[in-house]
N, C-alpha and C positions, 0 to 999 in steps of 0.2 A: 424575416420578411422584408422585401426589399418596398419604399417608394419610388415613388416617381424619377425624382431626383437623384436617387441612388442610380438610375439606367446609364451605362455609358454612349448609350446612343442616342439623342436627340433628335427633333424633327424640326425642319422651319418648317412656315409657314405653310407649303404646299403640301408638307408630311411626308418629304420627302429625307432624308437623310443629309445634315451637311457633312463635308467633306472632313472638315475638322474634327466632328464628335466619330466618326470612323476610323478615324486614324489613329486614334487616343482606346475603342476595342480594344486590341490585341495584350495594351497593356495590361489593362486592365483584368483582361480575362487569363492571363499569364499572372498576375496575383493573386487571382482568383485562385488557380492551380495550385499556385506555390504553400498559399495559408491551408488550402485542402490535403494538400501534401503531408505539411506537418500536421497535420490533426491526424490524420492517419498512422504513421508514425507515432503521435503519442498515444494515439489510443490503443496501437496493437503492445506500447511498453508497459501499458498500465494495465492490460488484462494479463499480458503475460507473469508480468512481475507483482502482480496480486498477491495480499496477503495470503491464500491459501496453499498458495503455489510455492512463495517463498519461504514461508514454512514448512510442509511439504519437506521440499529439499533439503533446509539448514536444520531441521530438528533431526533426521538422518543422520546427516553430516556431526552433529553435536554428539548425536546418541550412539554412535562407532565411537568417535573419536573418544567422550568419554569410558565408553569399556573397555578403552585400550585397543582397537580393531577387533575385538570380537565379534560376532554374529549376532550375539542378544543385544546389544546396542543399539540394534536397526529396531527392534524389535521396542524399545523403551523409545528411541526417536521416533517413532511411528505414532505410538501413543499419544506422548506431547506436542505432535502435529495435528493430530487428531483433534485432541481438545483444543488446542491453541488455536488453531486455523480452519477445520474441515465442520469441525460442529457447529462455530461459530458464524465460519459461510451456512452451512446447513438451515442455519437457523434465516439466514440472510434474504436469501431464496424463498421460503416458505411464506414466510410474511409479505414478499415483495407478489407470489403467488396469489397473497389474501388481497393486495390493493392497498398494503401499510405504505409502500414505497415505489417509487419507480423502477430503482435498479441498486446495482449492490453499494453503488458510492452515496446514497442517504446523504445527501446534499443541503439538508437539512438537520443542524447539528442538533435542533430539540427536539428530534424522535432518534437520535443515536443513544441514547440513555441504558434501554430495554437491550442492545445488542452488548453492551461493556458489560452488564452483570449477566448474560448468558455466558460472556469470554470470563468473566472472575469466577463464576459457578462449573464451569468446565474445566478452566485449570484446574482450580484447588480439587475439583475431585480424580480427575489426574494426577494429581500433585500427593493424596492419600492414599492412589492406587501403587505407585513409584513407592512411597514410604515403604507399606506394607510388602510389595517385593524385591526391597533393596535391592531398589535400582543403584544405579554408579551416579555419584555423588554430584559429578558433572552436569548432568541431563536433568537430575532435579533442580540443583540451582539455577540452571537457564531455565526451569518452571516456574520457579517462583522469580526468579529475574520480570519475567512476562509478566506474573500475577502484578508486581509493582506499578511494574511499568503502566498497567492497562489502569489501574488507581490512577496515575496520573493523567493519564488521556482522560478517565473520565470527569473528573476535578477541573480541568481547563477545559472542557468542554463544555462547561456548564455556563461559561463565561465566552469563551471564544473560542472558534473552529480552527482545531488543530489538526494534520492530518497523519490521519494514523497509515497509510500504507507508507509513508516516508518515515514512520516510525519504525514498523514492522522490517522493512528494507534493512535502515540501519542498525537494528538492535540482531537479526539475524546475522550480521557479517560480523559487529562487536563480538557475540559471542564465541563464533567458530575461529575468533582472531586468539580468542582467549583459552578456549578450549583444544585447539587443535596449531593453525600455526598462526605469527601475524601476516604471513603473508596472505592470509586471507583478507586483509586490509584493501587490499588491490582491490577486491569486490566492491568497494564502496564507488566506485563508477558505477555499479549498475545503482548504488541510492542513489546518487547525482542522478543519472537516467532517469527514476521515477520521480523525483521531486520537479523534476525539469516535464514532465510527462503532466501530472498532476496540477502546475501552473499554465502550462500550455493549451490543458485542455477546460482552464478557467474553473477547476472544484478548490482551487487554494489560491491563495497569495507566495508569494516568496515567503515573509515571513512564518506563515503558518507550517510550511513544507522544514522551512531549518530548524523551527521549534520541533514538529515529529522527530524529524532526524537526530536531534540534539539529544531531546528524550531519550529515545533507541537507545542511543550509543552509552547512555549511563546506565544503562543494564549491567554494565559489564561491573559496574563496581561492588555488588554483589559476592562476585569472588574475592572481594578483599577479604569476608568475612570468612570463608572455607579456610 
């Protein structure tokens, strides 16, 4: 909401327009554009590269790779996409359907509480589904990798707002860096992307976006123990 004040075009006395507040438009409204610009931009990065979607992708990618490129792999990736990110959207949705929330980024870190134990009740029963038909070893551990991971999202959440899709970002490239090659290290410009997406469009701070990301990425230690 703009005042008065905020108008780049003034009036004197007559109400008519002086020469100088017209001159000074163009700029102004060429900033206008520029900051609309990038909002745009970040908001088409931060739907795209959405937790569901990014998972989606990398638990595929994880669940080949760990069967060795077999076909069942996609099939076990699918799962812990499923649970990891399509349920826990599902659920995101519904609520937001009931009037709990505006929209899926819950901008308000004291009603995210309810969406972390629908994502730690969704893995781990994913996580006992994988047990029961031994699954490749890989694609569990990046299960329970998550399950951890989301204990701690919810743990500093309780305290301060971290953000989890710069979580999500970086613990998906950690993993496929570790399960498949490092060169999927490179992907970590698309976590810059959304951490840069997620500050832009004012739901984090810098610090909040490197603390996700920091998290993420210590998923990977996990595999020390396999």
């Amino acid at each position: 909401m703009s005042s008065a004040t905020d108008d780049p075009t003034t009036t004197s006395a007559t109400g008519t327009p002086t020469a100088g507040d017209t001159a000074d438009a163009p700029e102004t409204t060429g900033g206008t554009d520029t900051a609309s610009g990038t909002a745009a931009v970040a908001r088409t990065v931060t739907d795209v590269l959405q937790p569901r979607n990014v998972l989606l992708a990398g638990m595929l990618g994880i669940g080949l790779a760990a069967a060795g490129g077999a076909w069942s792999g996609l099939l076990w990736g699918f799962l812990g996409a499923l649970c990891a990110g399509l349920i826990p959207a599902g659920y995101i949705e519904w609520e937001r359907g009931r009037g709990t929330w505006g929209d899926r980024h819950v901008v308000d870190r004291t009603k995210r509480a309810p969406i972390f134990f629908v994502i730690l009740g969704s893995i781990g029963a994913g996580s006992v589904v994988m047990v029961a038909g031994n699954a490749p070893t890989g694609i569990l551990v990046a299960m329970l990798a998550l399950w951890v991971m989301t204990i701690g999202l919810l743990a500093v959440n309780t305290v301060w707002k971290i953000s989890v899709d710069s979580a999500v970002a970086s613990a998906v490239v950690a993993l496929l860096a570790v399960v498949h090659s490092p060169w999927w290290l490179l992907a970590g410009l698309a976590t810059t992307a959304v951490c840069w997406s997620r500050v832009a469009l004012g739901y984090h701070t810098v610090a909040q976006t490197v603390a996700g990301a920091g998290l993420g990425a210590a998923t990977t230690v996990a595999y020390v123990f396999v």
